[in-house]
C-alpha positions as CSV (number, residue, x, y, z in Angstrom):
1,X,61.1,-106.4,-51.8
2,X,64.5,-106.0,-49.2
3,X,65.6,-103.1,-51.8
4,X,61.7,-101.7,-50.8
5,X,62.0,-101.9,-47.4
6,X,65.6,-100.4,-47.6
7,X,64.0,-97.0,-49.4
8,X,61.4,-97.2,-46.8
9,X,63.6,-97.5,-43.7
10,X,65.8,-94.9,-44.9
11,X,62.9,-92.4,-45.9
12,X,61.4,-93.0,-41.9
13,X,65.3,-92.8,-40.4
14,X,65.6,-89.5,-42.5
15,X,62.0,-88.0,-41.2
16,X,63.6,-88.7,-37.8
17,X,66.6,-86.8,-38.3
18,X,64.5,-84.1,-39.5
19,X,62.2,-83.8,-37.1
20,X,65.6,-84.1,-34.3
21,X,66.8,-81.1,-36.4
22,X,63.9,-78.9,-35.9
23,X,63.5,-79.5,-32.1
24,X,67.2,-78.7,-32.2
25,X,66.9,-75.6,-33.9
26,X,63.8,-74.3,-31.4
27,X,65.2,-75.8,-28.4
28,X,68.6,-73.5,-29.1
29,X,67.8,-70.6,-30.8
30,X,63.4,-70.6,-30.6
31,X,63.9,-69.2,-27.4
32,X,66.0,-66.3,-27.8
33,X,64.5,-65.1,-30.6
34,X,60.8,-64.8,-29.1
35,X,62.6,-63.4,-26.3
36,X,64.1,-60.5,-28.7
37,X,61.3,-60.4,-30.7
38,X,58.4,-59.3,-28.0
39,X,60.9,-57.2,-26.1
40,X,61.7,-55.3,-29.1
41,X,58.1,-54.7,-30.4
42,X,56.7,-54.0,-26.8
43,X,59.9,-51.2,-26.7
44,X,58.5,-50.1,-29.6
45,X,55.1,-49.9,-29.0
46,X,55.2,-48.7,-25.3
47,X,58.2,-46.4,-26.0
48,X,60.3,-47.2,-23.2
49,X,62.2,-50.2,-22.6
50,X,61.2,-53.8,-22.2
51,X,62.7,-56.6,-20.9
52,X,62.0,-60.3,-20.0
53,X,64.3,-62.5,-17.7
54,X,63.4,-65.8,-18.7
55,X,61.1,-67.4,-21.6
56,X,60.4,-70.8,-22.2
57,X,58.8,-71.8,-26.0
58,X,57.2,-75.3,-26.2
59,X,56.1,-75.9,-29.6
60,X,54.9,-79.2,-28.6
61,X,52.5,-77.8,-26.0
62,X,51.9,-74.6,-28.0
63,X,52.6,-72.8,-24.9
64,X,54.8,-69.6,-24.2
65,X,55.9,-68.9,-20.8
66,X,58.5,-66.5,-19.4
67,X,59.1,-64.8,-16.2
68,X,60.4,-61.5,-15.1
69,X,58.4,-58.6,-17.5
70,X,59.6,-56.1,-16.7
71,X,58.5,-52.2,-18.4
72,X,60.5,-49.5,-17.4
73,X,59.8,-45.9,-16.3
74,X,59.8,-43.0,-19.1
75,X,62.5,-40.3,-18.5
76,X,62.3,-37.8,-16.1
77,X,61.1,-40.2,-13.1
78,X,62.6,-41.6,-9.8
79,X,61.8,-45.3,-9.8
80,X,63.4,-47.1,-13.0
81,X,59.9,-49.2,-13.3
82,X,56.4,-48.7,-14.2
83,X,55.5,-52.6,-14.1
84,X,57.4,-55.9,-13.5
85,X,55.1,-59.3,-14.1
86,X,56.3,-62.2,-11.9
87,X,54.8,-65.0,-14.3
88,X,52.9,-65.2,-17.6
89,X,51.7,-67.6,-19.8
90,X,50.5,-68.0,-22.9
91,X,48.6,-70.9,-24.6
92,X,48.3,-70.9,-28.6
93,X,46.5,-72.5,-31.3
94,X,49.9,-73.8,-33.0
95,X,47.8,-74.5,-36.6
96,X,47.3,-71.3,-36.6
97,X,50.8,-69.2,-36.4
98,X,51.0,-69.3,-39.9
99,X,48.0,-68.0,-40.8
100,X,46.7,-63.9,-40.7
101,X,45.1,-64.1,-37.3
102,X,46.7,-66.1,-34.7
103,X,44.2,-67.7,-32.0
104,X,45.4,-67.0,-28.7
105,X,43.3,-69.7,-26.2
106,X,44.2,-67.7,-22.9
107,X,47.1,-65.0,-21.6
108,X,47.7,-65.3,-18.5
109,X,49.5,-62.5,-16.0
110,X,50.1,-63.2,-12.7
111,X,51.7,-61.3,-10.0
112,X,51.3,-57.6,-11.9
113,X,53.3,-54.9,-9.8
114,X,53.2,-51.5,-10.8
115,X,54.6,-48.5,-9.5
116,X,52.6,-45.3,-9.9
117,X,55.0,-42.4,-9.5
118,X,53.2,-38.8,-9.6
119,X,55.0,-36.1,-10.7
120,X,53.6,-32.4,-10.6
121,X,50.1,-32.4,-9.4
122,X,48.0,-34.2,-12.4
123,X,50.5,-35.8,-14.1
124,X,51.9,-39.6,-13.5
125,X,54.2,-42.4,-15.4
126,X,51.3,-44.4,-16.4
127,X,49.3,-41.8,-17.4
128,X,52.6,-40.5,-19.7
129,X,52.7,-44.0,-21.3
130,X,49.0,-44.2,-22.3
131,X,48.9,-40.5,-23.5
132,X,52.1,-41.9,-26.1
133,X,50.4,-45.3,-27.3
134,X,49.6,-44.9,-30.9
135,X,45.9,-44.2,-31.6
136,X,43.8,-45.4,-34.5
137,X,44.2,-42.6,-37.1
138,X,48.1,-42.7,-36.9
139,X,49.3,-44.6,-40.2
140,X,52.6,-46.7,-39.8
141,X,55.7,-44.8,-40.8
142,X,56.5,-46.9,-43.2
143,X,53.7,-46.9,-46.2
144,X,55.0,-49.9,-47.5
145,X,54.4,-52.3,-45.0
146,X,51.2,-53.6,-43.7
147,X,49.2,-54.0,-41.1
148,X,50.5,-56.2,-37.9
149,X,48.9,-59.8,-37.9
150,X,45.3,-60.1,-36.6
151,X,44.9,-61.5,-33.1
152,X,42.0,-63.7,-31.6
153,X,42.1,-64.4,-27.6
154,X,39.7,-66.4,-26.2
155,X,40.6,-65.0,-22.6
156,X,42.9,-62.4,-21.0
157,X,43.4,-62.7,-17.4
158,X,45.1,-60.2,-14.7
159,X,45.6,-61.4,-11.1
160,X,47.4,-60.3,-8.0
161,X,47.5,-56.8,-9.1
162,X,49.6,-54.4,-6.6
163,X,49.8,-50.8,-7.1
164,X,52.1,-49.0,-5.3
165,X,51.8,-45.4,-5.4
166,X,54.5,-42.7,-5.0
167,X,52.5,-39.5,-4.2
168,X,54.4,-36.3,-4.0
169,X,55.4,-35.2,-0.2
170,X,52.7,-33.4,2.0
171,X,53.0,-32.9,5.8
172,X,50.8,-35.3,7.6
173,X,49.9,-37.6,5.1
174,X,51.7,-40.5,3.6
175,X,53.9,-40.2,0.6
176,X,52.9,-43.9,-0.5
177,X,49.6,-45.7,-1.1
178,X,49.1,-49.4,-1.5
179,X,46.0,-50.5,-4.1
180,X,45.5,-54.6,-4.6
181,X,42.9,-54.3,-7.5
182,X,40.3,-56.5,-9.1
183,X,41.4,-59.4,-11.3
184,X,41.1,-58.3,-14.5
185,X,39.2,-60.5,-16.7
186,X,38.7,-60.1,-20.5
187,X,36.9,-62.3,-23.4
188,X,37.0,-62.7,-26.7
189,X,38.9,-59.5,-27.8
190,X,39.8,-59.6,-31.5
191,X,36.4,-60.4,-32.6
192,X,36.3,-57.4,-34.9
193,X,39.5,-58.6,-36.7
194,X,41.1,-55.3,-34.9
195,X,43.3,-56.1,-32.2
196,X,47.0,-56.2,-33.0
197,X,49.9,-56.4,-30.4
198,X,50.0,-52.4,-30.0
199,X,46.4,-52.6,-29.4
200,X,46.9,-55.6,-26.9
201,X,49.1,-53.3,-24.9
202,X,47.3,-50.4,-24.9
203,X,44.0,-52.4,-23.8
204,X,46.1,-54.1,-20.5
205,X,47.6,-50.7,-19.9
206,X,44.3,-49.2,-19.8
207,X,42.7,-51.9,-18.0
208,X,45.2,-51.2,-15.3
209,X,45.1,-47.3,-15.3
210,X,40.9,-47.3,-14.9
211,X,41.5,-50.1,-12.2
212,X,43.5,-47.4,-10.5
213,X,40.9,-44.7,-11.4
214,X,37.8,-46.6,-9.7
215,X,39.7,-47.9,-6.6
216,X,42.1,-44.9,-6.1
217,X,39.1,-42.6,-5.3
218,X,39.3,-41.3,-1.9
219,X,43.3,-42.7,-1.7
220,X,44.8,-41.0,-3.6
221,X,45.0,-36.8,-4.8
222,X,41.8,-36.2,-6.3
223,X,43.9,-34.3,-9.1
224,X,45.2,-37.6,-9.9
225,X,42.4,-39.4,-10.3
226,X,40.5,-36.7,-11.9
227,X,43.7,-36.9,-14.2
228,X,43.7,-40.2,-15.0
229,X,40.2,-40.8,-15.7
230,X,40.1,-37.3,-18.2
231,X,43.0,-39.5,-20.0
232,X,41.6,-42.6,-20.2
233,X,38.4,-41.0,-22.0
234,X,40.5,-39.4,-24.2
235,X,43.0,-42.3,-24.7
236,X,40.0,-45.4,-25.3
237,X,40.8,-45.6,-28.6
238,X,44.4,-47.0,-29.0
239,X,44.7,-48.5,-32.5
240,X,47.3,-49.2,-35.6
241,X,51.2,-48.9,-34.8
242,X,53.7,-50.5,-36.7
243,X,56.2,-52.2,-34.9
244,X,59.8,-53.3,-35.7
245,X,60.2,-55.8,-33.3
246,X,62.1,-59.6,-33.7
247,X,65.2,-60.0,-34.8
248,X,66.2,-62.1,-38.6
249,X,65.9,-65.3,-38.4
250,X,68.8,-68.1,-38.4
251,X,70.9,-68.8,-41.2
252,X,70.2,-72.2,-42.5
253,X,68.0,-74.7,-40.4
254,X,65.1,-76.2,-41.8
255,X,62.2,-74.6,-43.7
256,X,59.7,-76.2,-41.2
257,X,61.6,-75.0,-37.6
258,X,62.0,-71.6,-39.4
259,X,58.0,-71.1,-40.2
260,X,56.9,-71.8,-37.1
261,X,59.8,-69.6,-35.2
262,X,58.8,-67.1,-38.2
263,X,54.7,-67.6,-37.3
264,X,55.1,-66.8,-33.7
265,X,57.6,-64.1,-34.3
266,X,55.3,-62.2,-36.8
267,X,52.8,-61.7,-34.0
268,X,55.4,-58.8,-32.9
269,X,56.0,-57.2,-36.1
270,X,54.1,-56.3,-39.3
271,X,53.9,-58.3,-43.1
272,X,56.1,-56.7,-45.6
273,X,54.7,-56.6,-49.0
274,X,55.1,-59.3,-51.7
């Protein structure tokens, strides 16, 4: 019976050390590589560089924060960024990582700041950025991979969104415009068994660009909102991309800590074939 109980207490004493081991592991390295892993895909996707100051990955509260996104300006502009986010948050179903579409209960952005810089009379960063978002019929460059996981969100929220735009010089009237727009608010998206992370970014881009277009009318150039709003019609499908983004996982660790690192970090990039 005391040899029983010896097995038994060892068995527990070793399920503790394993669970210890993959807190460890996500508490040290979990972090970092999200942190790699969504700016590289977003770069990727979005074609200009992306970067996030601080991330915090509790896989306990299945709950990804970070601070500090920041999406820079494509060449050939003055301002080095398009868009900084102050806070985000993102709240997931942790059962289902592992699975071919994550569910996503709510994404939350607040404190979106975006600088819309014209250049020439028509043209405009964000409009640059949505014309080069990957549309539906382009296939992934790579034939051999497939699709990006499937994404389910519940909710999408945008708030505090301040859009400061830099309008070419004209004598007597101001070289810089000031829009607050709507919250942006946004349901169930994924219910088709469509929506991947290039398509995610494409939707909050647009969201954001046809927020300009509605409340920009009579501030801004007519040419730009004429502009933006041809763009956006052509643009309103944004579809398939295949994105390279994360980083390879550890060396070593434990199968578990490295499945659920692997689930979350397979949002950003797509399934290779078995």
């Amino acid at each position: 019976m005391k040899s029983v109980r010896k097995i038994l207490r060892i068995f527990l004493l070793a399920i503790v050390a394993l669970i210890v081991c993959i807190v460890v592991v996500i508490h040290f390295f979990g972090n970092s590589l999200l942190k790699t892993g969504i700016e590289t895909a977003a770069s990727k996707t979005l074609t200009v560089p992306v970067n996030i100051d601080d991330m915090d990955f509790s896989i306990l509260g299945a709950k990804v924060g970070f601070q500090g996104l920041v999406i820079d300006n494509p060449p050939g502009y003055k301002h080095e960024k398009l868009l900084e986010v102050d806070n985000a948050r993102i709240a997931v179903s942790i059962g289902s990582l592992l699975k071919d579409t994550v569910n996503i209960k709510e994404i939350m952005f607040d404190g979106v700041n975006v600088v819309l810089e014209q250049k020439g009379v028509t043209s405009n960063n964000l409009q640059d950025i949505i014309k080069a978002l990957p549309k539906s019929e382009e296939k992934p460059e790579d034939e051999t991979k497939k699709a990006a996981k499937k994404l389910h969100i519940d909710k999408l929220e945008l708030t505090n969104i301040v859009v400061q735009a830099k309008l070419l010089p004209v004598p007597g009237k101001a070289d810089t415009v000031t829009l607050k727009l709507d919250p942006i608010v946004m349901t169930d998206l994924g219910s088709d068994d469509k929506l991947d992370v290039a398509k995610l970014a494409g939707k909050i881009l647009l969201a954001i660009a046809t927020g300009v277009a509605k409340q920009g009318v009579g501030l801004l150039p007519e040419g730009l909102t004429d502009a933006m709003s041809t763009t956006l019609g052509i643009t309103a499908e944004v579809g398939k991309a295949a994105i390279e983004g994360g980083t390879k996982l550890i060396e070593g660790g434990t199968d578990a800590g490295k499945g659920i690192i692997k689930g979350v970090q397979s949002l950003f990039k797509p399934k290779e074939k078995e």
